[in-house]
C-alpha positions as CSV (number, residue, x, y, z in Angstrom):
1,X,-84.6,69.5,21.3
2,X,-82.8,70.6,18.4
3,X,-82.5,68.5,15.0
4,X,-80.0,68.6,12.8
5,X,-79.7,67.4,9.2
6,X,-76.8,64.5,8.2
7,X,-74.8,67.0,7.0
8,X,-74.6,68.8,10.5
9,X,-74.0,65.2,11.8
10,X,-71.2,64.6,9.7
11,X,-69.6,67.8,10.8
12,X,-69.9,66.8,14.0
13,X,-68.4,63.1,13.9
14,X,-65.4,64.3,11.2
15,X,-66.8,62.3,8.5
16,X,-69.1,62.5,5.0
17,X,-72.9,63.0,4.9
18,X,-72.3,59.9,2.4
19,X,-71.3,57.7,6.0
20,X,-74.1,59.4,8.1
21,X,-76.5,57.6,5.7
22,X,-74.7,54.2,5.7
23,X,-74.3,54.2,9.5
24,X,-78.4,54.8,9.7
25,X,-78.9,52.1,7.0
26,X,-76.4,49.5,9.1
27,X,-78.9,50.5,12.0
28,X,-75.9,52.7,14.4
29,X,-77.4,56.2,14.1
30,X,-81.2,56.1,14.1
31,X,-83.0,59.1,13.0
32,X,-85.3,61.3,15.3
33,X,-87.4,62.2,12.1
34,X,-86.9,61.3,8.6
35,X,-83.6,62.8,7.7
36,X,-83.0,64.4,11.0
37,X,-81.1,63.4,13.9
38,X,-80.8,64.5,17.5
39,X,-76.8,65.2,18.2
40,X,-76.1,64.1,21.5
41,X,-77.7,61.0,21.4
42,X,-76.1,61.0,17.8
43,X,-72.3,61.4,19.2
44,X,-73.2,58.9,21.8
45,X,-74.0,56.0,19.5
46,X,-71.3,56.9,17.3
47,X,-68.7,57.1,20.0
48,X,-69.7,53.3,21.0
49,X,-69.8,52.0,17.3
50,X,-66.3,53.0,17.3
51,X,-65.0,51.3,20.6
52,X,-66.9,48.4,19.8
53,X,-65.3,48.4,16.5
54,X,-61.6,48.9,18.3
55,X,-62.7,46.0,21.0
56,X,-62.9,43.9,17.2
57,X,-59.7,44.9,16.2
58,X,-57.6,44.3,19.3
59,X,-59.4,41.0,19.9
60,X,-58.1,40.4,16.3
61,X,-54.3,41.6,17.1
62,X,-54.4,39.4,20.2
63,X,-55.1,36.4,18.0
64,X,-53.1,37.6,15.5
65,X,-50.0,37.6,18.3
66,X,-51.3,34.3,19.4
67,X,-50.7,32.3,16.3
68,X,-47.2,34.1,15.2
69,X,-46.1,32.8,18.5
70,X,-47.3,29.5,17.7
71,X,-45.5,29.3,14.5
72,X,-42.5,31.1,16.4
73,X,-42.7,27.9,18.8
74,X,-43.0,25.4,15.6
75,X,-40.0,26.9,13.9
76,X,-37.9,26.5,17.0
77,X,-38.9,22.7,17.6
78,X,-38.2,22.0,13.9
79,X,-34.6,23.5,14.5
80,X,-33.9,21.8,17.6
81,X,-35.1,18.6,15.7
82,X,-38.0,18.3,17.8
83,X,-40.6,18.5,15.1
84,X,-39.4,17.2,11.3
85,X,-41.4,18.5,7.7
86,X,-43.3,15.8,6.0
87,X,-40.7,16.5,2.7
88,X,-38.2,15.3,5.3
89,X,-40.2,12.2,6.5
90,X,-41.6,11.5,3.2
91,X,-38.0,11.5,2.0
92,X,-36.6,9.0,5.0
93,X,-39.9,6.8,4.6
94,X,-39.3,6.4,0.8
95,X,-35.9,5.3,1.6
96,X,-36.6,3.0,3.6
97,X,-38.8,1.3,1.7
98,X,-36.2,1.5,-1.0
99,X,-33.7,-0.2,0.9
100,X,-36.1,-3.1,2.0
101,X,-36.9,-3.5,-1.3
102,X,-33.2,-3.8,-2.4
103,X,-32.4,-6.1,0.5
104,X,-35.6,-8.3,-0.6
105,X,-35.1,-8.5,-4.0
106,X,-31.4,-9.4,-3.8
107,X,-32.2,-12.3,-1.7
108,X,-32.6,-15.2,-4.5
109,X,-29.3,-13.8,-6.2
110,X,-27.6,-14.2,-3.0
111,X,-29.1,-17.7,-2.0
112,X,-30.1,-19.6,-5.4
113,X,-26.4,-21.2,-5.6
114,X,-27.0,-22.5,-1.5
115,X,-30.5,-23.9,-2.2
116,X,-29.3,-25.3,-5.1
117,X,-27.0,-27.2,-3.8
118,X,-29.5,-28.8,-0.8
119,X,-31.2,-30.7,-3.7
120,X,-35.0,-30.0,-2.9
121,X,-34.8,-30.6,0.8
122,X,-37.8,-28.5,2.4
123,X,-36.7,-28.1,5.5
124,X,-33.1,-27.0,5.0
125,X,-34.5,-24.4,2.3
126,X,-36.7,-23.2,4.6
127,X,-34.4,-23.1,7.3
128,X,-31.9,-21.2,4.8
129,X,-34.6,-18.5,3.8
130,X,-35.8,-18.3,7.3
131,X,-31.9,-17.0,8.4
132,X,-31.2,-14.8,5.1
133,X,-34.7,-12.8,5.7
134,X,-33.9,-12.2,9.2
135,X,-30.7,-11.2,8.7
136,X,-31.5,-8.4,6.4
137,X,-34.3,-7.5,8.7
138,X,-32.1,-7.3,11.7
139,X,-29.8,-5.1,9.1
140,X,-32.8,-2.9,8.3
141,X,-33.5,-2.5,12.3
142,X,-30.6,0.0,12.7
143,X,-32.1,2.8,11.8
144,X,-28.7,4.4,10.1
145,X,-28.6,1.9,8.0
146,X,-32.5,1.5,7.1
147,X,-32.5,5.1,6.4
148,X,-29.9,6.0,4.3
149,X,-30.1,6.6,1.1
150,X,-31.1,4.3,-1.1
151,X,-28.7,3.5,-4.1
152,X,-30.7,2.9,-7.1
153,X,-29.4,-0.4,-8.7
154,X,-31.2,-0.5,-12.0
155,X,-33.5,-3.4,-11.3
156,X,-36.6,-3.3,-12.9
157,X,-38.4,-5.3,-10.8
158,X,-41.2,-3.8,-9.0
């Protein structure tokens, strides 16, 4: 059995002596005696490290794959308007409730004059309220119309 010193290793496997001593720190090429190794079993082990190392990186290419045909599959489902962004649901949600607010708030302009005129009587008023509510609800249930943009009117209510 013939021993041979890490520079004779790294010869052998096509890299520095520097790397022969890190791989026999990291525990891949153990040393017959201190400073020595035996070469075949040396090659051996090496030639393992190395497929285990490409079994690593091909098991992190197949992932990689994976996920850019997962965004692949995302991107076409956003363009087919399967999927939406949150700017673009954010945007139609604050617009809604824009337009809701609009339709509320111009409520007592609309109806002071009629409930004005009842002179006090509760049940008419409430009757009145009842119908202007639910017709700007039953507006705001067509989506088209509850989603479009809201016109900013200048009110400073909040």
């Amino acid at each position: 059995m013939t021993l041979y010193t890490s520079k004779a290793v790294a010869a052998w496997l096509g890299v520095t002596d520097r790397r022969v001593r890190q791989l026999r720190d990291e525990g891949v090429l153990p040393e017959t005696q201190p400073g020595l190794w035996e070469l075949r079993p040396t090659v051996t082990r090496y030639i393992t490290y190395l497929r285990k190392g490409s079994d690593d990186l091909n098991a992190e290419r197949t992932k990689l794959t994976a996920e850019k045909r997962k965004a692949a599959e995302r991107e076409n489902r956003i363009r087919e308007g399967e999927y939406h962004s949150a700017t673009d649901i954010e945007r139609a949600v604050k617009s809604l409730c824009l337009n809701i607010r609009g339709r509320l708030l111009s409520l007592p302009a609309k109806l002071a004059p009629e409930l004005a005129a009842m002179g006090g009587k509760r049940e008419q008023i409430f009757d009145a309220l009842r119908s202007a509510i639910r017709e700007a609800l039953e507006e705001l249930s067509d989506p088209k119309v509850a989603l479009q943009k809201a016109e900013d009117d200048g009110d400073a209510e909040t």
